[in-house]
NUKOLTOR-967240 format. One record per residue: residue number from 1; chain; x, y, z of N, C-alpha, C, O in turn. Coordinates in steps of 0.2 Angstrom, whole numbers, plus 2048, in hexadecimal, padded with zeros to 3 digits. Layout:
# NUKOLTOR-967240
[NUM,"A",[X,Y,Z],[X,Y,Z],[X,Y,Z],[X,Y,Z]];
...
//
This chain:
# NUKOLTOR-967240
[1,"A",[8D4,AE8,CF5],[8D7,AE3,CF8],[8D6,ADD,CF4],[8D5,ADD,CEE]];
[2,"A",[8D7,AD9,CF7],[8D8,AD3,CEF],[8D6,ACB,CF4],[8D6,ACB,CFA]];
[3,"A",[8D5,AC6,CF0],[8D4,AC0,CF4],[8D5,ABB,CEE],[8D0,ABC,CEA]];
[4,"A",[8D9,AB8,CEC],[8DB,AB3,CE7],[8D7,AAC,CE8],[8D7,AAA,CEE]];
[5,"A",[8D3,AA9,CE3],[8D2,AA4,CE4],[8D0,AA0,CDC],[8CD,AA4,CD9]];
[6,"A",[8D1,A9B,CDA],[8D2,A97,CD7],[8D2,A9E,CD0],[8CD,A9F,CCD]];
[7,"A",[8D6,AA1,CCF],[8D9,AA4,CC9],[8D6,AAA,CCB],[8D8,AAE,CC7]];
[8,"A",[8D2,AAC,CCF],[8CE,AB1,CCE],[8D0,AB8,CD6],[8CF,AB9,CDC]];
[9,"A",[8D3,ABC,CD1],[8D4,AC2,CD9],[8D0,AC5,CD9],[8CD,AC6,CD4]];
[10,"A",[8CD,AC7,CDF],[8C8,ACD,CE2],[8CA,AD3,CE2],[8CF,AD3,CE7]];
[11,"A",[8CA,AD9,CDF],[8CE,AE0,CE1],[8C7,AE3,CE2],[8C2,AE2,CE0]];
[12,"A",[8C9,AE7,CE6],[8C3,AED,CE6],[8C5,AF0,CE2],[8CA,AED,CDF]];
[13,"A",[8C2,AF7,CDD],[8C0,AFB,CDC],[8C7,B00,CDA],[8CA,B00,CD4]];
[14,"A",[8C9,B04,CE1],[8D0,B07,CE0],[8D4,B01,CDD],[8D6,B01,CD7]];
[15,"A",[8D5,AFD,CE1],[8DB,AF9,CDE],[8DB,AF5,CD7],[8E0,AF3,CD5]];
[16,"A",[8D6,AF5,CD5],[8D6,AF3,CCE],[8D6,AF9,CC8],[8D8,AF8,CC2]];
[17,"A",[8D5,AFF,CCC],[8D7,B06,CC9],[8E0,B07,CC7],[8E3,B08,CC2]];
[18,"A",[8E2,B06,CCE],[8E9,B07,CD0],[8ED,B01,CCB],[8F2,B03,CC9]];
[19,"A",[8EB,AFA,CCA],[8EE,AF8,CC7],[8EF,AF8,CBE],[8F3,AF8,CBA]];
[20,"A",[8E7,AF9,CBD],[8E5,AFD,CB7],[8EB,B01,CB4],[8EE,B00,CAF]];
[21,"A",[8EB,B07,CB9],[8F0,B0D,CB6],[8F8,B0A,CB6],[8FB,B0B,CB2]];
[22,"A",[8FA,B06,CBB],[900,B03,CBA],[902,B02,CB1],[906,B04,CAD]];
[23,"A",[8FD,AFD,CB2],[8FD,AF9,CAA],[8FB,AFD,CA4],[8FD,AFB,C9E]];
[24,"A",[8F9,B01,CA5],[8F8,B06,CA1],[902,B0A,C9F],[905,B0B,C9A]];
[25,"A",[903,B0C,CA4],[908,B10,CA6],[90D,B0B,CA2],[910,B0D,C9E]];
[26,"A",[90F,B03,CA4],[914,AFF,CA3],[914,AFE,C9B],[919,AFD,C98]];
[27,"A",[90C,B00,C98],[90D,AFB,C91],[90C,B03,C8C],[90A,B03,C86]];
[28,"A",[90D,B08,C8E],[90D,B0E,C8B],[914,B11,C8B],[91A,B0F,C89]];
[29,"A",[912,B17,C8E],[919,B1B,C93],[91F,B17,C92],[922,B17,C8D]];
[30,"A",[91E,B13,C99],[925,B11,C99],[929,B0B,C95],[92E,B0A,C97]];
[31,"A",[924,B08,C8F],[927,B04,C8A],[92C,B09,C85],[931,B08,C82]];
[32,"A",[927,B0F,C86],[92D,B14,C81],[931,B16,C82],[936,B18,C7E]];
[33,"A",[930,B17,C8A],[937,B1B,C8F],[93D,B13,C8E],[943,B14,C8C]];
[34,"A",[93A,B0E,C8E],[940,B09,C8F],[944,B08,C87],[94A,B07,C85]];
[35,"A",[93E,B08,C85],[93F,B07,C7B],[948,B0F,C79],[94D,B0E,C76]];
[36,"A",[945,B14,C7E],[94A,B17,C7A],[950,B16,C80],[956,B13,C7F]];
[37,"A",[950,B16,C85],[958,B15,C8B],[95B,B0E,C85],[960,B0F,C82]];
[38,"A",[957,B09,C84],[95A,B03,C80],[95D,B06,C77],[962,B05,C74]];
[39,"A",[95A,B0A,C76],[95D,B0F,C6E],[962,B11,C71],[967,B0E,C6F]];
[40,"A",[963,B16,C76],[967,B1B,C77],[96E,B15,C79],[974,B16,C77]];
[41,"A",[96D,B11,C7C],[974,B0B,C7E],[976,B0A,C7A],[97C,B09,C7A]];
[42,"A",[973,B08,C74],[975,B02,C6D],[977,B09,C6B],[97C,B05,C6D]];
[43,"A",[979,B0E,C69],[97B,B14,C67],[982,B14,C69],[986,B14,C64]];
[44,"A",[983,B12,C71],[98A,B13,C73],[990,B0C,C72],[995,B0A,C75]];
[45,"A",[98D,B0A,C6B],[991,B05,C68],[991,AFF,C6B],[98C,AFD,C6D]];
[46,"A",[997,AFA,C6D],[998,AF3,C6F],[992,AF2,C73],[990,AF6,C77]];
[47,"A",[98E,AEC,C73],[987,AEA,C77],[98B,AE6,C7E],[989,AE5,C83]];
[48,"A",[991,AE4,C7B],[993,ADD,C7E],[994,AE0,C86],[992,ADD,C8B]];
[49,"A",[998,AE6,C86],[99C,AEA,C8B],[997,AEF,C8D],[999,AF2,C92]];
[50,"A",[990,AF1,C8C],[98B,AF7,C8C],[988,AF5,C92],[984,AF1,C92]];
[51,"A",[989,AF9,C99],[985,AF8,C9D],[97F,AFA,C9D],[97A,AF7,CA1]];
[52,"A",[97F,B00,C9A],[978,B04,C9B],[973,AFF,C96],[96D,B00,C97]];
[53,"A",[975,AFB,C90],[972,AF9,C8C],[96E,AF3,C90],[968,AF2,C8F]];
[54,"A",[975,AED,C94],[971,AE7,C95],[96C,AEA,C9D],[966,AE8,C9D]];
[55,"A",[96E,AEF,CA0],[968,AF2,CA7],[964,AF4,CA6],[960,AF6,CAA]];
[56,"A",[963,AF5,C9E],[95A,AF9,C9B],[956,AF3,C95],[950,AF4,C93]];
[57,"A",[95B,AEE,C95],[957,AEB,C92],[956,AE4,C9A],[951,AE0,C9A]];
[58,"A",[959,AE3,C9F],[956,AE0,CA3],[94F,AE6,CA7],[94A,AE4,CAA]];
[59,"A",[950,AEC,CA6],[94C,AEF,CAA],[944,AED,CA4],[93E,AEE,CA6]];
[60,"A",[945,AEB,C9D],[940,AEC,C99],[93C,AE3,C9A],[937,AE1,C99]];
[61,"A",[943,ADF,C9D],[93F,AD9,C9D],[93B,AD7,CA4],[937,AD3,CA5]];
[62,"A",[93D,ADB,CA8],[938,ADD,CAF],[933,AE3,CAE],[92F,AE4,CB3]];
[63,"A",[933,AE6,CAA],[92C,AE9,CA9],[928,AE4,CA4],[922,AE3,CA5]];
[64,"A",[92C,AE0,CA0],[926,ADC,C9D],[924,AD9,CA0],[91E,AD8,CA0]];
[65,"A",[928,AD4,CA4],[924,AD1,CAA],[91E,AD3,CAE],[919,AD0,CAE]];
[66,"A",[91F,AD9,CB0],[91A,ADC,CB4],[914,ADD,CB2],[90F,ADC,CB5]];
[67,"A",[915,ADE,CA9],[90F,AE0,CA5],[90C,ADB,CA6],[906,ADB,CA7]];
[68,"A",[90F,AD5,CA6],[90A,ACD,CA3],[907,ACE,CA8],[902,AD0,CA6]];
[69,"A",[909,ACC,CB0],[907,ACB,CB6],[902,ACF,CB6],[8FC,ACC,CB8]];
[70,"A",[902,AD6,CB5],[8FC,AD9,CB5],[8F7,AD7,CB4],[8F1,AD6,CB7]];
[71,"A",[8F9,AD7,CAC],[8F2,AD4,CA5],[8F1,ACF,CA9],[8EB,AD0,CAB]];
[72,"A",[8F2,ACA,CAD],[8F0,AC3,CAF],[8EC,AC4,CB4],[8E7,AC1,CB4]];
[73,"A",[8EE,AC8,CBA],[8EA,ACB,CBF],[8E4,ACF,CBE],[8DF,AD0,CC2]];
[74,"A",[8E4,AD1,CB8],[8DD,AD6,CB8],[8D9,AD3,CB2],[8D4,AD4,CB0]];
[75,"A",[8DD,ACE,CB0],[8D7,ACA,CA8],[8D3,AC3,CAE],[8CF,ABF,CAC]];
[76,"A",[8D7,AC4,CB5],[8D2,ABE,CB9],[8CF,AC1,CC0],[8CD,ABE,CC4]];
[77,"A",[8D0,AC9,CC0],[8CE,ACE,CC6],[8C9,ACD,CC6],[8C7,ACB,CC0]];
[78,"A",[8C3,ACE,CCA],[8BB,ACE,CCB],[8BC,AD5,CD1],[8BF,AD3,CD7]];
[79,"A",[8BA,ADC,CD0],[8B9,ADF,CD4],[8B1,AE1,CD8],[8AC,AE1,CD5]];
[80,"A",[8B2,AE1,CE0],[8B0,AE0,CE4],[8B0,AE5,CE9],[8B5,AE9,CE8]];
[81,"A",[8AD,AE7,CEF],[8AE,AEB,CF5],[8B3,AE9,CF8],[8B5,AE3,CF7]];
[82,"A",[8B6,AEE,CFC],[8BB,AEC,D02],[8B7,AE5,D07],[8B2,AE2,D06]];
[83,"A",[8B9,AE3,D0C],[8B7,ADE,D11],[8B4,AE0,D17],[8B7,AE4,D1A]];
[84,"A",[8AD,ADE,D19],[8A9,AE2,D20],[8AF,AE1,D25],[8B2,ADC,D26]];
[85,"A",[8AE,AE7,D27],[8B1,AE7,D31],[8AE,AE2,D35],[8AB,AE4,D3A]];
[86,"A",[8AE,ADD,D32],[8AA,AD8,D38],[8AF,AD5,D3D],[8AE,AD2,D42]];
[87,"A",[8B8,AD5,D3A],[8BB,AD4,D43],[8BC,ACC,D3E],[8BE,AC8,D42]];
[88,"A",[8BC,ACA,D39],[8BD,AC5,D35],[8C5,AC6,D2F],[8C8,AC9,D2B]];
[89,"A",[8C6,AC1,D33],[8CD,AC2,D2C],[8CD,ABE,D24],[8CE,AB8,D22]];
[90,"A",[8CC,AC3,D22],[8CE,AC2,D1B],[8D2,AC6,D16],[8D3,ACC,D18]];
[91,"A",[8D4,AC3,D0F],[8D8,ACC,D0B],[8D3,AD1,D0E],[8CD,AD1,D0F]];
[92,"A",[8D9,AD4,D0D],[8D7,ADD,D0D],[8D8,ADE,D13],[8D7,AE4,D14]];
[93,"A",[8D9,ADA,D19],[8D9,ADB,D20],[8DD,ADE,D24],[8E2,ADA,D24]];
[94,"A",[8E0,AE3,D28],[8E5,AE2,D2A],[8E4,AE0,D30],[8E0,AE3,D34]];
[95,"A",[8E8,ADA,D32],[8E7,AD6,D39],[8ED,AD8,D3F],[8F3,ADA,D3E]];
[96,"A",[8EA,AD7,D45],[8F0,AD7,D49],[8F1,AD3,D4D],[8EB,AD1,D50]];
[97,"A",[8F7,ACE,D4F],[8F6,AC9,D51],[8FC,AC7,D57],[902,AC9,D58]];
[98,"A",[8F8,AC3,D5C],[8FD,AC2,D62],[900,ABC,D61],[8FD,AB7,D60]];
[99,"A",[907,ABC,D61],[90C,AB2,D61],[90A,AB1,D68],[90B,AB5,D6D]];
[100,"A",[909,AAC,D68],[909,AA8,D6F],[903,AAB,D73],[903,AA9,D79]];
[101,"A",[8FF,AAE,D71],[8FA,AB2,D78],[8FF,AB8,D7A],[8FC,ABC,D7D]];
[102,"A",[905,AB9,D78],[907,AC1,D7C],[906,AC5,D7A],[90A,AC6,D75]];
[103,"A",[901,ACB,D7C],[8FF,AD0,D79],[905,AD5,D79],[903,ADB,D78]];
[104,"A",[90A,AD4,D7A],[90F,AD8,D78],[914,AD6,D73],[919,AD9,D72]];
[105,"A",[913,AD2,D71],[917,ACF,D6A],[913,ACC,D63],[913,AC7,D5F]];
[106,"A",[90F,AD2,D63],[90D,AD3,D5B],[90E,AD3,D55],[914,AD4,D53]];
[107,"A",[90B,AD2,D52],[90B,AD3,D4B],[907,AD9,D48],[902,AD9,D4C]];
[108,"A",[906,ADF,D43],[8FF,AE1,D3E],[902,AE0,D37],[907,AE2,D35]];
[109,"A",[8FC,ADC,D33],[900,ADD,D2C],[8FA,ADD,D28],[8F5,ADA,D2A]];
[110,"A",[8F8,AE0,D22],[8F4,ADD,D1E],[8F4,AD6,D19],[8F9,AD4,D16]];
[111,"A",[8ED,AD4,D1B],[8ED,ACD,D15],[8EA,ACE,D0E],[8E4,ACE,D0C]];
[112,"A",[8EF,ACE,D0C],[8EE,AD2,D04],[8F5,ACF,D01],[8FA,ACD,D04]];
[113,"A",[8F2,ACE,CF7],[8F7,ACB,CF3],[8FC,AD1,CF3],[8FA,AD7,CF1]];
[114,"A",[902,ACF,CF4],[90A,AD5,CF2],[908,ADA,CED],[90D,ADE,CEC]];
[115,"A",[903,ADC,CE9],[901,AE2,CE7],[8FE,AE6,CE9],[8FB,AEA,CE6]];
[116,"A",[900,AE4,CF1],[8FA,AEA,CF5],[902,AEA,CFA],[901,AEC,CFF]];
[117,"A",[907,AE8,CF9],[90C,AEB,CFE],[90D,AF3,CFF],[90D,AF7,CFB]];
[118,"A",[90E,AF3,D05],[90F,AFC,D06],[914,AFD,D0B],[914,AF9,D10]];
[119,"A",[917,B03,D0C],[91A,B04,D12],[917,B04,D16],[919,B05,D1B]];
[120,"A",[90F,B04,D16],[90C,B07,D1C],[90C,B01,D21],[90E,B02,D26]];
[121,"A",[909,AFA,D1E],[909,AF5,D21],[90D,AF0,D20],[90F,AF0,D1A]];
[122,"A",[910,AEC,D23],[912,AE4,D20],[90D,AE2,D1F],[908,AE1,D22]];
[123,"A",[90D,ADE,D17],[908,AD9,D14],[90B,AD4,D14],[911,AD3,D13]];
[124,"A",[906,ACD,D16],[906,AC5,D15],[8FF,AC2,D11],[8F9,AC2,D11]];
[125,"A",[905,ABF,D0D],[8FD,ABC,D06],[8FB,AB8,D0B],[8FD,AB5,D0F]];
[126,"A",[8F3,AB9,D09],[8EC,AB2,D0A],[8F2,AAA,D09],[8F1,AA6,D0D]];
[127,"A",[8F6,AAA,D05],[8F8,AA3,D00],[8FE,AA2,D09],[900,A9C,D0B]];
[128,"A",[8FF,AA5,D0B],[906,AA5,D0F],[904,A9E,D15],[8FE,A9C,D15]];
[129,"A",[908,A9C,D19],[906,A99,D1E],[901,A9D,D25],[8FC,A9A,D28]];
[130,"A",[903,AA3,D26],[901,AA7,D29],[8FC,AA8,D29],[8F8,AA6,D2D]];
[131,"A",[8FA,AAD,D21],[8F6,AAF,D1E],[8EF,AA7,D1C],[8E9,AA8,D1E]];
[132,"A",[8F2,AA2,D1A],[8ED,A9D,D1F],[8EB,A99,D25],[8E7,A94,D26]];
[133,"A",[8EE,A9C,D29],[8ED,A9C,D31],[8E8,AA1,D33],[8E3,A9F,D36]];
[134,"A",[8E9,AA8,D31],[8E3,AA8,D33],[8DD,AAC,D31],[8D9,AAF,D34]];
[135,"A",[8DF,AAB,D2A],[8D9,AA9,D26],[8D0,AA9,D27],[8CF,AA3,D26]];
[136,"A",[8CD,AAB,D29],[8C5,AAA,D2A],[8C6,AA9,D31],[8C1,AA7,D35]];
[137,"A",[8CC,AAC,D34],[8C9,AAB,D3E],[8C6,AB3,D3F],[8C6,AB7,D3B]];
[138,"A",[8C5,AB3,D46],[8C2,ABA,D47],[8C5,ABB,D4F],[8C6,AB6,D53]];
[139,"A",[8C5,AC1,D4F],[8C8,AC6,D55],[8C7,AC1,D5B],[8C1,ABE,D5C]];
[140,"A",[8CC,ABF,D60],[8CD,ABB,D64],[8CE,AB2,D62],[8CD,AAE,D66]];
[141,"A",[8CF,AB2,D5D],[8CD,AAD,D5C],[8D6,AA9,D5A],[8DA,AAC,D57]];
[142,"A",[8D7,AA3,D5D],[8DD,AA1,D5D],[8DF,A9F,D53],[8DC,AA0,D4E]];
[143,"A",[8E4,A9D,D54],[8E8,A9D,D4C],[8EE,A97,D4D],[8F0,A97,D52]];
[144,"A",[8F0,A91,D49],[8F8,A90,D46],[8F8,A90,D3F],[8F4,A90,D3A]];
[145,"A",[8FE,A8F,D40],[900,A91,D3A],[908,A8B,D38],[90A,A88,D3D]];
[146,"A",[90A,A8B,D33],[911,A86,D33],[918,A8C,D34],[919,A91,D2F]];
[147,"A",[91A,A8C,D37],[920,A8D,D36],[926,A8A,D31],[926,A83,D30]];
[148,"A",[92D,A8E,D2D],[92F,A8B,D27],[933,A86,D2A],[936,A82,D26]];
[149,"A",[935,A86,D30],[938,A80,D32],[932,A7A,D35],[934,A75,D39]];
[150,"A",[92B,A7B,D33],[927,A74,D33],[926,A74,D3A],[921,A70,D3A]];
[151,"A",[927,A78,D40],[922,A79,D46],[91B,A7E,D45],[91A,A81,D3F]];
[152,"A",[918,A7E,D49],[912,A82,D4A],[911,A88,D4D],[912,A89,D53]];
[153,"A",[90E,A8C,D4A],[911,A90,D51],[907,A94,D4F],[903,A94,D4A]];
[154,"A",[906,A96,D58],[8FF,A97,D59],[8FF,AA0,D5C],[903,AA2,D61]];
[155,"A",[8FA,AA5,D59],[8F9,AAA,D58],[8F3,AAA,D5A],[8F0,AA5,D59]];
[156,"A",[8F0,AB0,D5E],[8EB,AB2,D5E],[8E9,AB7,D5B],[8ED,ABC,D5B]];
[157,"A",[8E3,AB9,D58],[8E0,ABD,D53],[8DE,AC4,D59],[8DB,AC3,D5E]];
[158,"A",[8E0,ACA,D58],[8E0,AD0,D5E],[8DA,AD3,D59],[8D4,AD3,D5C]];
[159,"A",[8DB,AD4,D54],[8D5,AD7,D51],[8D8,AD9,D48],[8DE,ADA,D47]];
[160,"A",[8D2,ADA,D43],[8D3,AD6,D3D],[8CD,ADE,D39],[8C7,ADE,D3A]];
[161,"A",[8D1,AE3,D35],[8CD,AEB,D34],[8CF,AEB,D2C],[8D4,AE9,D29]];
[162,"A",[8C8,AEE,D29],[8CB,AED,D22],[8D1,AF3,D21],[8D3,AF7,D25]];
[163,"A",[8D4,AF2,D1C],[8DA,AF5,D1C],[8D7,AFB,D17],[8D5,AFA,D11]];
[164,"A",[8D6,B00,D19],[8D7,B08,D13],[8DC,B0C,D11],[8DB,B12,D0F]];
[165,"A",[8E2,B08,D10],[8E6,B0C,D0A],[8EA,B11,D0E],[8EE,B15,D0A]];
//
């Protein structure tokens, strides 16, 4: 799980593995898989009209993207454990939460940076209005937060479990 703070992320162990091999993968592999789709297009003559040509070289400007982000995230990663079950919300958490006190209009999501999105949960960054609402509360414990139209809106904390993947 990760926890961002002044330039410095927290990942556990797996997760700075899993990103590891990503980066691994982006700046080896598939620089060569994209190196030839981009030869193979310039072969089929006019660049100007080539579609396969300009969709593999935006596909090469969004892997390089990724590469830098990477490099920047793990040249400032400090790995660590997962977060105690103490019912505390912080990254790596998945929280569940009631709007208004109605325990029938919840929320479960983990608080974790967008590199830990998955189908399994909905993720909200620490950085989010949310995600600093409620931030260091613990199980039962009330919450606001800003809504994007500038009201407040008040949540309570159901309970806050390290997330395992």
């Amino acid at each position: 799980m990760t926890q961002t703070s002044d330039n410095v992320t927290w990942l556990t162990q797996e997760a700075y593995n899993k990103l590891k091999d990503e980066l691994e993968y982006l700046s080896g592999p598939a620089r060569t898989e994209i190196a030839a789709k981009i030869a193979a297009a310039r072969e089929e003559g006019d660049l100007r009209e080539n579609g396969g040509y300009h969709a593999a070289k935006e596909e090469q400007g969004k892997q390089e993207l990724r590469v830098r982000q990477l490099t920047q995230l793990l040249q400032h990663a400090k790995v660590g454990e997962a977060p105690a079950d103490d019912g505390v919300v912080e990254p790596g958490m998945v929280v569940t939460i009631a709007f208004d006190g109605d325990e029938d209009d919840t929320l479960t999501f983990l608080l974790a940076s967008r590199e830990y999105a998955s189908g399994d949960v909905e993720t909200y960054s620490p950085q989010s209005p949310l995600g600093v609402g409620v931030n260091g509360k613990k199980a039962g414990d009330e919450a606001e937060y800003e809504l994007p139209n500038g009201k407040r809106a008040a949540v309570k904390i159901l309970s806050a479990k390290p997330y395992t993947g």
